[in-house]
Predicted model as a PDB file, atoms N, CA, C, CB and O in Angstrom, pLDDT in the B-factor column:
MODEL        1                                                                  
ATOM      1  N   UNK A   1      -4.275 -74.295 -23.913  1.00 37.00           N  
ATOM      2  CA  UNK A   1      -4.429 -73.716 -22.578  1.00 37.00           C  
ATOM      3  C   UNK A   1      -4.491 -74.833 -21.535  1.00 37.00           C  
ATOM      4  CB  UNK A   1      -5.703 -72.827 -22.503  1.00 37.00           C  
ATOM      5  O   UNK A   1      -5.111 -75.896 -21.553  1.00 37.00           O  
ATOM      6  N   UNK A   2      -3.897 -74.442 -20.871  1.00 56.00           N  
ATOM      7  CA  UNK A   2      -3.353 -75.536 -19.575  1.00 56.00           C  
ATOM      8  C   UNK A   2      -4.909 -75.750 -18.581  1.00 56.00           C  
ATOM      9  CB  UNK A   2      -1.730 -74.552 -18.316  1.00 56.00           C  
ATOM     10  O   UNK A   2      -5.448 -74.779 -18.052  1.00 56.00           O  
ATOM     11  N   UNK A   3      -5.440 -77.108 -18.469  1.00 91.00           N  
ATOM     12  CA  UNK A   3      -6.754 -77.048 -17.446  1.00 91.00           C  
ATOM     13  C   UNK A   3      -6.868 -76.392 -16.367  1.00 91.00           C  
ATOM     14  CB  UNK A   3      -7.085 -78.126 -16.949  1.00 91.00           C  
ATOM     15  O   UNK A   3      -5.923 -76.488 -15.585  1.00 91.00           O  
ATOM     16  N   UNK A   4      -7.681 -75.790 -16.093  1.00 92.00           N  
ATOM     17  CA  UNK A   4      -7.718 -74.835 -14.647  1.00 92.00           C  
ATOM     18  C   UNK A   4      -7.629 -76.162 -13.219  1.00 92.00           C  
ATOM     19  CB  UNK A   4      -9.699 -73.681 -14.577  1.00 92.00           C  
ATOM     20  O   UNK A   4      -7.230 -75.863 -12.094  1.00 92.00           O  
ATOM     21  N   UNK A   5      -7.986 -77.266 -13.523  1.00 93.00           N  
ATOM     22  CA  UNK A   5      -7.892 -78.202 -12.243  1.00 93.00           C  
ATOM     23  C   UNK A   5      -6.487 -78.557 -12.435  1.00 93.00           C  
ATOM     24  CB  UNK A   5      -8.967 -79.600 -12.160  1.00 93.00           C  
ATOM     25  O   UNK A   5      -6.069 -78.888 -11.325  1.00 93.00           O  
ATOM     26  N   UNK A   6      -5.755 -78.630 -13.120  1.00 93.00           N  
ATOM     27  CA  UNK A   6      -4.738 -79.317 -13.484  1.00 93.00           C  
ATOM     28  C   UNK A   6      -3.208 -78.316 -12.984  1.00 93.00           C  
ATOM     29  CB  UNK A   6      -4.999 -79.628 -15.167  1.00 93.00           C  
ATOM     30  O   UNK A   6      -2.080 -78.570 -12.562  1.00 93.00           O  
ATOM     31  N   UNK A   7      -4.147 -76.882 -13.403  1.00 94.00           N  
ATOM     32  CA  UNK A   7      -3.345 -75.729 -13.044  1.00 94.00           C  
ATOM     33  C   UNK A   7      -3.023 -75.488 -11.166  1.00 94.00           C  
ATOM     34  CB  UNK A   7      -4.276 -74.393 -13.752  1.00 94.00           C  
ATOM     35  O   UNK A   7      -2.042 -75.377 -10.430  1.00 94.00           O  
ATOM     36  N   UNK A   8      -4.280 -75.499 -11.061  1.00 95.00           N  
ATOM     37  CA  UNK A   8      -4.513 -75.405  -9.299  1.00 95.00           C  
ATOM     38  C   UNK A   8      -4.224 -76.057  -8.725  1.00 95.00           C  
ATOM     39  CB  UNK A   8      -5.502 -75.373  -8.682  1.00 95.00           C  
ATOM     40  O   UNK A   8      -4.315 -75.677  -7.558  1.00 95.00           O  
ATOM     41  N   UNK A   9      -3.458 -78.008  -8.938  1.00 94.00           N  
ATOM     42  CA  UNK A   9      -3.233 -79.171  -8.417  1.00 94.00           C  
ATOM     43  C   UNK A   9      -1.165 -78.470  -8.297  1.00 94.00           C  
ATOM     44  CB  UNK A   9      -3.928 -80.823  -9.680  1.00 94.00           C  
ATOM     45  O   UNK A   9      -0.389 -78.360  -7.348  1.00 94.00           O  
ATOM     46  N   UNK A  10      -1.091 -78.284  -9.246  1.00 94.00           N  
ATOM     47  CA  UNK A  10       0.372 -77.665  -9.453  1.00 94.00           C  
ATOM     48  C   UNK A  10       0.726 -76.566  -8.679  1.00 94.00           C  
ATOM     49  CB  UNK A  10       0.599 -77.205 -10.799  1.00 94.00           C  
ATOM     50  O   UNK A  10       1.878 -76.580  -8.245  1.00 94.00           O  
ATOM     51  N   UNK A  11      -0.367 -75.095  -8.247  1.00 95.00           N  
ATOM     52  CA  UNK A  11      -0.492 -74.575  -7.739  1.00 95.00           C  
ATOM     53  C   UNK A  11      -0.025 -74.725  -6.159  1.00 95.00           C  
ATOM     54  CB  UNK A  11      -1.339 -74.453  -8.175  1.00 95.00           C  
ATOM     55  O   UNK A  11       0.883 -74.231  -5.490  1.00 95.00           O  
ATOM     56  N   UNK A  12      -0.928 -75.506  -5.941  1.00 96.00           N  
ATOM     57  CA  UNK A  12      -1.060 -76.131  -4.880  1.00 96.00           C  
ATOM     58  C   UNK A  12      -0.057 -76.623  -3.897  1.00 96.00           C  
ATOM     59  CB  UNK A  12      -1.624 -76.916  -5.212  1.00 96.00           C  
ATOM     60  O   UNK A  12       0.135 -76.478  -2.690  1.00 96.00           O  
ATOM     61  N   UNK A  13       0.708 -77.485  -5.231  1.00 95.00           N  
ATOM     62  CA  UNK A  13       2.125 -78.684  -4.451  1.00 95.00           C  
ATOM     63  C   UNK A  13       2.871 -77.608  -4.302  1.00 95.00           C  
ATOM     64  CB  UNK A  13       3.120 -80.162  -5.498  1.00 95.00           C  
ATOM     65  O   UNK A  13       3.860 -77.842  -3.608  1.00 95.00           O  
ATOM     66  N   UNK A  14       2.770 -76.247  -4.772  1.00 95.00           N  
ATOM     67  CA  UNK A  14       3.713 -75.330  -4.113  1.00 95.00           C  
ATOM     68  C   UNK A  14       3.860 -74.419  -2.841  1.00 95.00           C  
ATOM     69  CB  UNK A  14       3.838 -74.659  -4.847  1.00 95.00           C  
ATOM     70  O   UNK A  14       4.867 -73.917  -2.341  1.00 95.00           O  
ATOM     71  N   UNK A  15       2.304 -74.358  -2.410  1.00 94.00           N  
ATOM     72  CA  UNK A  15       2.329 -73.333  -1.729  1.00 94.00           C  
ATOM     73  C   UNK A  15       2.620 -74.331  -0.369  1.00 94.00           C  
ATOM     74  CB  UNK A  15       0.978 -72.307  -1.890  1.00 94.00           C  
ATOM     75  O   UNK A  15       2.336 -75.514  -0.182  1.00 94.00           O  
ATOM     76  N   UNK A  16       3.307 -73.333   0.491  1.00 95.00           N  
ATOM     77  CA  UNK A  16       3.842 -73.680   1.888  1.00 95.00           C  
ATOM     78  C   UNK A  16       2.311 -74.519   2.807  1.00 95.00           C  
ATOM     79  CB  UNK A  16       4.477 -71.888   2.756  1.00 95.00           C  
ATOM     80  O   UNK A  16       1.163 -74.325   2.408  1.00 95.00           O  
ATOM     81  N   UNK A  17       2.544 -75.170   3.697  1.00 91.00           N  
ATOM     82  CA  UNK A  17       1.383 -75.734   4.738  1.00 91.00           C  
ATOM     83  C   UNK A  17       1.033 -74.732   5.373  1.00 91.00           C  
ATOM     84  CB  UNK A  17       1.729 -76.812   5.779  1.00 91.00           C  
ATOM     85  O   UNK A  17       0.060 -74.321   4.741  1.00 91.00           O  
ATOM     86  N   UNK A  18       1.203 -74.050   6.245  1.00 91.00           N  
ATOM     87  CA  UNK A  18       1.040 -73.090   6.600  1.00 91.00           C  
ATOM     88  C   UNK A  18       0.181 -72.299   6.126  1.00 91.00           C  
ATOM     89  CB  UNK A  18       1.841 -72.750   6.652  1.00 91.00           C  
ATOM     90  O   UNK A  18      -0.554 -71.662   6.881  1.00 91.00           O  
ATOM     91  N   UNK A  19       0.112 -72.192   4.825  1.00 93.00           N  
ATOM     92  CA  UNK A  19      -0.326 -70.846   3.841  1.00 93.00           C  
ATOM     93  C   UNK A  19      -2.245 -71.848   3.729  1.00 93.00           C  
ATOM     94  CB  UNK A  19       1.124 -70.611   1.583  1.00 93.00           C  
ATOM     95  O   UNK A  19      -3.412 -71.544   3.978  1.00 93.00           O  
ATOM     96  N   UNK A  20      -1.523 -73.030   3.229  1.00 94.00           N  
ATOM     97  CA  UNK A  20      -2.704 -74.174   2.998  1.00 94.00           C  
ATOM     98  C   UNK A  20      -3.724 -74.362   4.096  1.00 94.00           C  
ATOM     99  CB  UNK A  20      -2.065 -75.615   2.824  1.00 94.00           C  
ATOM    100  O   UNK A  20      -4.791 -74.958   3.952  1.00 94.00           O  
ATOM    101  N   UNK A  21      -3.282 -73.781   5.233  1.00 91.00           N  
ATOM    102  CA  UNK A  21      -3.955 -73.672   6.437  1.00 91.00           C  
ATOM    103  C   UNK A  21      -5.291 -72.942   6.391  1.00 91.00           C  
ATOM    104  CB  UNK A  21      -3.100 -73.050   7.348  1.00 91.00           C  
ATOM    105  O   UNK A  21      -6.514 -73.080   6.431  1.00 91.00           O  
ATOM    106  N   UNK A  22      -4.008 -71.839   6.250  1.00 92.00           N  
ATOM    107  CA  UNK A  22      -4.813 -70.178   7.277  1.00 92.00           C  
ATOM    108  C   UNK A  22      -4.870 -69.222   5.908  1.00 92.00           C  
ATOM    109  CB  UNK A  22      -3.343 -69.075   8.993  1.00 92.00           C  
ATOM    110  O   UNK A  22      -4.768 -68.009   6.094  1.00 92.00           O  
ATOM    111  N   UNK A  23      -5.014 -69.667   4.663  1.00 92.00           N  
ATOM    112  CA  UNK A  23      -5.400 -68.351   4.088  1.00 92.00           C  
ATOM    113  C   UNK A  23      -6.715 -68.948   2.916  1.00 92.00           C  
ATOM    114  CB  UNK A  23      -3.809 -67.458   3.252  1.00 92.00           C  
ATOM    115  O   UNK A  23      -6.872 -70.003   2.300  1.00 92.00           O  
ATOM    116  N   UNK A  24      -7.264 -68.041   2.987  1.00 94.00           N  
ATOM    117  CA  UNK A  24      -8.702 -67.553   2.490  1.00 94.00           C  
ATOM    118  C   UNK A  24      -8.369 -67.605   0.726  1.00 94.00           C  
ATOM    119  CB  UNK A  24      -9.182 -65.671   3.213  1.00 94.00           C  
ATOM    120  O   UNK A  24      -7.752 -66.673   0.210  1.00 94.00           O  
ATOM    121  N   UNK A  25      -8.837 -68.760  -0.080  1.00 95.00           N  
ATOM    122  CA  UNK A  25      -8.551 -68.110  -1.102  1.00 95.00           C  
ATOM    123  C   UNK A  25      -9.872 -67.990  -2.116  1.00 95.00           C  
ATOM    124  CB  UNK A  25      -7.362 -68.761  -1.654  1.00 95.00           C  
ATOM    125  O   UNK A  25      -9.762 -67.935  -3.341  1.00 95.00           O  
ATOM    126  N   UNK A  26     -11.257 -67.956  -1.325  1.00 95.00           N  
ATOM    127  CA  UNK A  26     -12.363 -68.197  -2.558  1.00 95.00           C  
ATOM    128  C   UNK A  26     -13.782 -68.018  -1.339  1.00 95.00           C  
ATOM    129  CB  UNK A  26     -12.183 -70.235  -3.602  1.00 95.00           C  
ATOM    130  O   UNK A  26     -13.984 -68.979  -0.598  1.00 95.00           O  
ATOM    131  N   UNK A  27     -14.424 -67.134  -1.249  1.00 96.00           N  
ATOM    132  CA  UNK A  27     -16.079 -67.307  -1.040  1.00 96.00           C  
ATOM    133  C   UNK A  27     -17.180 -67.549  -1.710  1.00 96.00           C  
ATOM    134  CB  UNK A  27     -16.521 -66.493  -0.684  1.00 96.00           C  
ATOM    135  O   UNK A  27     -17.886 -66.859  -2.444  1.00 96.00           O  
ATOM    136  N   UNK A  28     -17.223 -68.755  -1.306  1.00 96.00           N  
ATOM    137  CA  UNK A  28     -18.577 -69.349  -2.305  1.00 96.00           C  
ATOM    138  C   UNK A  28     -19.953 -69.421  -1.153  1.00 96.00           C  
ATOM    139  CB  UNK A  28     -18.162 -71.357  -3.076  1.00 96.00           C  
ATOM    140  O   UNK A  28     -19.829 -69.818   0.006  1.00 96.00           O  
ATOM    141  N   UNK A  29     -20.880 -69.080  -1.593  1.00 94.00           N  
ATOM    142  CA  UNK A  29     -21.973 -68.785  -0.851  1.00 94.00           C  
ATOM    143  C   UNK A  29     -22.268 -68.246   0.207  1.00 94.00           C  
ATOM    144  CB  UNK A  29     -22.382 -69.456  -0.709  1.00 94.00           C  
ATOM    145  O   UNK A  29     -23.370 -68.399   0.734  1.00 94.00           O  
ATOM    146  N   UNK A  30     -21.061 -67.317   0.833  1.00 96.00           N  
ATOM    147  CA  UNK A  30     -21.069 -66.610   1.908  1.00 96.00           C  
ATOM    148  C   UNK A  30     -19.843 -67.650   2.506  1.00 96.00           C  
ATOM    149  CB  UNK A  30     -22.633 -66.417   2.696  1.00 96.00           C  
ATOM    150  O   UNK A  30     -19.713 -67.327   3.686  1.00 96.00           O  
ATOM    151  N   UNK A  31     -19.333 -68.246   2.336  1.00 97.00           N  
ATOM    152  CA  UNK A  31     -18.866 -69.245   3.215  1.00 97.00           C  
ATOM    153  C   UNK A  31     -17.147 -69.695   2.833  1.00 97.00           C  
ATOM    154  CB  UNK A  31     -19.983 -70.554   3.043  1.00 97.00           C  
ATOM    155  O   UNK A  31     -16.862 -70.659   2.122  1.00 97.00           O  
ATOM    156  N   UNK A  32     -16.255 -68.882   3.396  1.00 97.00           N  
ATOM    157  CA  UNK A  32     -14.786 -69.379   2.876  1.00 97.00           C  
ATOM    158  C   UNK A  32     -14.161 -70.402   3.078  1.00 97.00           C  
ATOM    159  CB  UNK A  32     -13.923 -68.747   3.166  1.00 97.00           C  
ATOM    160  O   UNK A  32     -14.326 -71.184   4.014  1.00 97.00           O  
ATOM    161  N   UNK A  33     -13.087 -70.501   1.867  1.00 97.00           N  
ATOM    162  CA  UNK A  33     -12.443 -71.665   1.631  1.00 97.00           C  
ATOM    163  C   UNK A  33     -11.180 -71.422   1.970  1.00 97.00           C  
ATOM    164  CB  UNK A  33     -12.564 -72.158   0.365  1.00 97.00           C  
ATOM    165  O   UNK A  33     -10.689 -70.309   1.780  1.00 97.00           O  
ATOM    166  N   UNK A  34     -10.291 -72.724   2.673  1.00 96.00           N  
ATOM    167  CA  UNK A  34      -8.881 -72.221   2.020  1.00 96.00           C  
ATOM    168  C   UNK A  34      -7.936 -73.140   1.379  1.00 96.00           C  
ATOM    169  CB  UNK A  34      -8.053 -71.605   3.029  1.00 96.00           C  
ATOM    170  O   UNK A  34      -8.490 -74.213   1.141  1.00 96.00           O  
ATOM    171  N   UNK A  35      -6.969 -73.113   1.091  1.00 96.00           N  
ATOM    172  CA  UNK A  35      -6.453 -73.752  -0.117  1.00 96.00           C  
ATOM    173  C   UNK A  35      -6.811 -75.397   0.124  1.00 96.00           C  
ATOM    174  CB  UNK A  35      -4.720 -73.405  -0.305  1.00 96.00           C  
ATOM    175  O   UNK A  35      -7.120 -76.115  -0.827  1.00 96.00           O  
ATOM    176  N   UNK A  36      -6.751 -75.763   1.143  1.00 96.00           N  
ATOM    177  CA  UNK A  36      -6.976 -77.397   1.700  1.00 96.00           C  
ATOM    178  C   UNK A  36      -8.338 -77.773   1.320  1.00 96.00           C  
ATOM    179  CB  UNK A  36      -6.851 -77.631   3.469  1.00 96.00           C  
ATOM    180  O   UNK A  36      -8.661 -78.883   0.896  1.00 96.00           O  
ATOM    181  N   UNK A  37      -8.961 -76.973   1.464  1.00 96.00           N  
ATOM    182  CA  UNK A  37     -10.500 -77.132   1.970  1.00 96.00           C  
ATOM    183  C   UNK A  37     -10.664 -77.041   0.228  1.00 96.00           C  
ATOM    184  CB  UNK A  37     -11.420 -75.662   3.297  1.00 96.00           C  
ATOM    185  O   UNK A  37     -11.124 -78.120  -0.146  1.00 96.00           O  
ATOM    186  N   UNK A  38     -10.514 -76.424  -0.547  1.00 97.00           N  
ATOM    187  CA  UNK A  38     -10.685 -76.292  -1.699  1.00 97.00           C  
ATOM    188  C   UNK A  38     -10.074 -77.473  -2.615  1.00 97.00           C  
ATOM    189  CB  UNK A  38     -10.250 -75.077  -1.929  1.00 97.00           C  
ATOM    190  O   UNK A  38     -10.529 -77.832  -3.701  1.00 97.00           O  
ATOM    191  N   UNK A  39      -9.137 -77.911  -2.063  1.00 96.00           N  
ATOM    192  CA  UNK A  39      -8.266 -79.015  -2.448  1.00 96.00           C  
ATOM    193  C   UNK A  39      -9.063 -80.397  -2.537  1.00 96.00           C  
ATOM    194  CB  UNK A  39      -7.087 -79.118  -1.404  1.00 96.00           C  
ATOM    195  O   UNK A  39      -8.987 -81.272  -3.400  1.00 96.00           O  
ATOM    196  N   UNK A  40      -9.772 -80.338  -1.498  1.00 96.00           N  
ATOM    197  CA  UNK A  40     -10.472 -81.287  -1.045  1.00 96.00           C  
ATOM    198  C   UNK A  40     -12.304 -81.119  -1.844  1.00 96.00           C  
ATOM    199  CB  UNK A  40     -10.276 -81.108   0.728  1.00 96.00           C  
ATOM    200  O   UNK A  40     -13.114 -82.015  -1.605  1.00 96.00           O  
ATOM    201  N   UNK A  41     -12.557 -80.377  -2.393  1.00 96.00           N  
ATOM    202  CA  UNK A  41     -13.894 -80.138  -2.729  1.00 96.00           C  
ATOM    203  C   UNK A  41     -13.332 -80.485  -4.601  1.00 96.00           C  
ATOM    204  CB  UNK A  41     -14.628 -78.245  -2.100  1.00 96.00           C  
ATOM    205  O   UNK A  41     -13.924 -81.335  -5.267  1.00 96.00           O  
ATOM    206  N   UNK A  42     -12.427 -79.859  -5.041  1.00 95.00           N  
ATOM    207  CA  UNK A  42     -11.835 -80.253  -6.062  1.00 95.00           C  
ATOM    208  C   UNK A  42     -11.255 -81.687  -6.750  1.00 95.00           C  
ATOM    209  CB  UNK A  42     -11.117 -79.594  -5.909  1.00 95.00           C  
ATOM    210  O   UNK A  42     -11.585 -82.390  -7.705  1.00 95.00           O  
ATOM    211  N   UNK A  43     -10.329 -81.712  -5.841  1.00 93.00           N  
ATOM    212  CA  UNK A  43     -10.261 -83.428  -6.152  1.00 93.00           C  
ATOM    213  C   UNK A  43     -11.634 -84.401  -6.017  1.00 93.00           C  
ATOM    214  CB  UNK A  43      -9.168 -84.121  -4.991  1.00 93.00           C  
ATOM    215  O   UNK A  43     -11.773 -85.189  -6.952  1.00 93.00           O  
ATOM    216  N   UNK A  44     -12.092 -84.416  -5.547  1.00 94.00           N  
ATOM    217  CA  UNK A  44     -13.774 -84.722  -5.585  1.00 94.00           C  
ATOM    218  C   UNK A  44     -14.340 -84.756  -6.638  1.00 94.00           C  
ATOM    219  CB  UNK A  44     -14.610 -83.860  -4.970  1.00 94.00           C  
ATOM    220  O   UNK A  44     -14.693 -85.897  -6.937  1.00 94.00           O  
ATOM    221  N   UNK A  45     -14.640 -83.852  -7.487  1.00 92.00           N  
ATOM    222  CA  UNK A  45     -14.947 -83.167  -8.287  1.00 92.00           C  
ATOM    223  C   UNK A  45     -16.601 -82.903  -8.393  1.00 92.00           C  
ATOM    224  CB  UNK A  45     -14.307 -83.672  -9.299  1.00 92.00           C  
ATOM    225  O   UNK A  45     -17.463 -82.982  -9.268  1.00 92.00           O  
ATOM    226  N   UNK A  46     -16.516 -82.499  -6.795  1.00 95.00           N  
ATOM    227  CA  UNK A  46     -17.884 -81.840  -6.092  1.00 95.00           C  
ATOM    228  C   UNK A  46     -18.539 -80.452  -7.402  1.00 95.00           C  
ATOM    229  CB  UNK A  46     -17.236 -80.904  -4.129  1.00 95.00           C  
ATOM    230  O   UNK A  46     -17.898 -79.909  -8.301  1.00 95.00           O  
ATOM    231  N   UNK A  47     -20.023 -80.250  -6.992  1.00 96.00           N  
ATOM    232  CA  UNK A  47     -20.161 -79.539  -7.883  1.00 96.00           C  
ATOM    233  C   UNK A  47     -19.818 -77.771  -6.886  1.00 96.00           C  
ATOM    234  CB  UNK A  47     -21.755 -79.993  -8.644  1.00 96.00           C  
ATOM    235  O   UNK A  47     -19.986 -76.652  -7.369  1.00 96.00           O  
ATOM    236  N   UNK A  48     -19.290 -78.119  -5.359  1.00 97.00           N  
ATOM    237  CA  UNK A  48     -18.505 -76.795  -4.760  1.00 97.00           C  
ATOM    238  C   UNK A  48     -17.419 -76.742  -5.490  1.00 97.00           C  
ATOM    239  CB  UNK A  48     -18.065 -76.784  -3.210  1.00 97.00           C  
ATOM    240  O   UNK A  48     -16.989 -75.644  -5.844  1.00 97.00           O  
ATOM    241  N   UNK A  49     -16.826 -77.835  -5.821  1.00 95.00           N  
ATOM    242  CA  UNK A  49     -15.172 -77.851  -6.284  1.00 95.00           C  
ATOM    243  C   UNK A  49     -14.980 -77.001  -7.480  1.00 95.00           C  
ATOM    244  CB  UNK A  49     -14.577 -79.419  -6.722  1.00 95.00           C  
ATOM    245  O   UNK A  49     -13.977 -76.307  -7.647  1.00 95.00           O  
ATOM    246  N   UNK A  50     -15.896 -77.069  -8.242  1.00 94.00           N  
ATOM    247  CA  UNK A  50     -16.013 -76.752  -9.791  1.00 94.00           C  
ATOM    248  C   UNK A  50     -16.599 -75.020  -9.558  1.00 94.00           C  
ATOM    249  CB  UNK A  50     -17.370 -78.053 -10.786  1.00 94.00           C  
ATOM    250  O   UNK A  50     -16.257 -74.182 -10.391  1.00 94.00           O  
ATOM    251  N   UNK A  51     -17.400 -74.656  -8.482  1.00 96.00           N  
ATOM    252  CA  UNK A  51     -17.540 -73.527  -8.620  1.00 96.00           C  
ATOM    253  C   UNK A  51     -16.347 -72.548  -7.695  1.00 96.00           C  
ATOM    254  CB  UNK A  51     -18.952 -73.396  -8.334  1.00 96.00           C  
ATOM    255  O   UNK A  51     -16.319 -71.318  -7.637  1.00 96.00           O  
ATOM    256  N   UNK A  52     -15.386 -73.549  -7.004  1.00 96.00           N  
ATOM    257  CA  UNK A  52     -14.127 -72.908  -6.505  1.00 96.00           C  
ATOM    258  C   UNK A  52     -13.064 -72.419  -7.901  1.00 96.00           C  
ATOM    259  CB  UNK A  52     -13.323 -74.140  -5.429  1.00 96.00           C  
ATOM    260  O   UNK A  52     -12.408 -71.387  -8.040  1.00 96.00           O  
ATOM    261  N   UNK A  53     -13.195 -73.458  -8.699  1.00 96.00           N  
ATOM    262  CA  UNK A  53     -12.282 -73.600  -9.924  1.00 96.00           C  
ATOM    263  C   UNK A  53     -12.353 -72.462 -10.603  1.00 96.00           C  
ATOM    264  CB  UNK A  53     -12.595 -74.708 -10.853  1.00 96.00           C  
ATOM    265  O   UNK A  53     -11.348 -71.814 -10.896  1.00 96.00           O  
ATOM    266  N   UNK A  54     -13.945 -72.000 -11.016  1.00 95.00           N  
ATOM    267  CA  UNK A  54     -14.443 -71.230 -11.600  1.00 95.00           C  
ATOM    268  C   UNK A  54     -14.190 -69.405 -10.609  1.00 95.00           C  
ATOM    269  CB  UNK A  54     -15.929 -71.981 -11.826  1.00 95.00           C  
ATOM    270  O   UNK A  54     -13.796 -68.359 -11.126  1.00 95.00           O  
ATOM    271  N   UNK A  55     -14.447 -69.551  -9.653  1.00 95.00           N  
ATOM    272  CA  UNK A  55     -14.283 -68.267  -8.834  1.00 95.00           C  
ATOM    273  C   UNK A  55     -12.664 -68.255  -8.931  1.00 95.00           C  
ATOM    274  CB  UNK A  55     -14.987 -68.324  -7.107  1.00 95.00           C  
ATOM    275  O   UNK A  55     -12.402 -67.061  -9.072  1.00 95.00           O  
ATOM    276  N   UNK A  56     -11.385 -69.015  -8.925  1.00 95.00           N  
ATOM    277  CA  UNK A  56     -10.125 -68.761  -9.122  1.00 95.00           C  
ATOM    278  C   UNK A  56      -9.831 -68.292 -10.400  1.00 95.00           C  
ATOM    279  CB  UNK A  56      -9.434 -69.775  -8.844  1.00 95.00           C  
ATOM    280  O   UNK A  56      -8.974 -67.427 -10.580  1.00 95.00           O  
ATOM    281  N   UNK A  57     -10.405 -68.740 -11.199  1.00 93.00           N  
ATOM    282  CA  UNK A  57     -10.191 -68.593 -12.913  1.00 93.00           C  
ATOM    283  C   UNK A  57     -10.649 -67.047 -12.915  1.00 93.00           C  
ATOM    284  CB  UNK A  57     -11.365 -69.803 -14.117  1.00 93.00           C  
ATOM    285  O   UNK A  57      -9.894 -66.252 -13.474  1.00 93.00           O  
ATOM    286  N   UNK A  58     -11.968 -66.517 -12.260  1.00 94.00           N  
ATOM    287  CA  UNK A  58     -12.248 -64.962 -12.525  1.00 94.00           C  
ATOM    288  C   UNK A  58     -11.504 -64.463 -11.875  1.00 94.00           C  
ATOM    289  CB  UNK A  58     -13.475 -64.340 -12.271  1.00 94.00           C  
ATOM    290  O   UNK A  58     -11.312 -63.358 -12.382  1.00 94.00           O  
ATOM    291  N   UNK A  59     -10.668 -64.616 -10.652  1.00 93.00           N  
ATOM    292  CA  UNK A  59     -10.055 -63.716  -9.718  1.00 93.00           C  
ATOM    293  C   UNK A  59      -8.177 -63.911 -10.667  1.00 93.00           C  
ATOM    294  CB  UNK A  59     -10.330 -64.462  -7.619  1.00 93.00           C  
ATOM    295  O   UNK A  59      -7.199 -63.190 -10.470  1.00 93.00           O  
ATOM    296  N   UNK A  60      -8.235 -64.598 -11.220  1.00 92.00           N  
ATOM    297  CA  UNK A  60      -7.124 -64.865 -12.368  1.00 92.00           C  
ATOM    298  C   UNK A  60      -5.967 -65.303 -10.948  1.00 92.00           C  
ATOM    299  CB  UNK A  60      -6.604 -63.087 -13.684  1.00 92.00           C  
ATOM    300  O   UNK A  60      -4.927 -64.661 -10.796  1.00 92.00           O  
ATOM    301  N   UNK A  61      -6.338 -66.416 -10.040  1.00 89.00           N  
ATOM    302  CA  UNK A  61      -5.194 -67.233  -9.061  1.00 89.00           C  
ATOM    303  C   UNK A  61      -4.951 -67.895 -10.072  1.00 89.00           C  
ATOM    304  CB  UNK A  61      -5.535 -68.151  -7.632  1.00 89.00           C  
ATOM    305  O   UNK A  61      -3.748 -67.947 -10.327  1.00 89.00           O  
ATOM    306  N   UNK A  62      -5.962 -68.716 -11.134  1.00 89.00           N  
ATOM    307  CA  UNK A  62      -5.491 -70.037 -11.649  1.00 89.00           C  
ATOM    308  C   UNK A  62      -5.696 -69.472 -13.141  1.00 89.00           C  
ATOM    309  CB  UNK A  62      -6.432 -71.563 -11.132  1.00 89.00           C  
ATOM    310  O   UNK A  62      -5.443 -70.186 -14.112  1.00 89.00           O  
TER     311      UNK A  62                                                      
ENDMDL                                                                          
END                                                                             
């Protein structure tokens, strides 16, 4: 099974700038993310990043 960070980095290099902007893809503590912002907590490997990883993996994005 392919890593869920590894999956979402690939994910990622695809989706348009635009999209990376302005769309919503994860609420963690009341507080949304969007693909950049998540990008950025991930590569980190913040312990937000890891619970973004984890909220994509249940919503089955990644």
């Amino acid at each position: 099974m392919e890593d869920k960070k590894a999956k979402f980095m690939r994910i990622f290099a695809n989706i348009p700038d635009k999209v990376r902007n302005e769309d919503i893809i994860a609420v963690i503590d009341n507080k949304p993310y969007t693909w950049n912002a998540a990008m950025i907590e991930i590569k980190n490997n913040s312990e937000l990043g890891k619970k973004i990883i984890k909220k994509l993996g249940e919503m089955e994005i990644i």
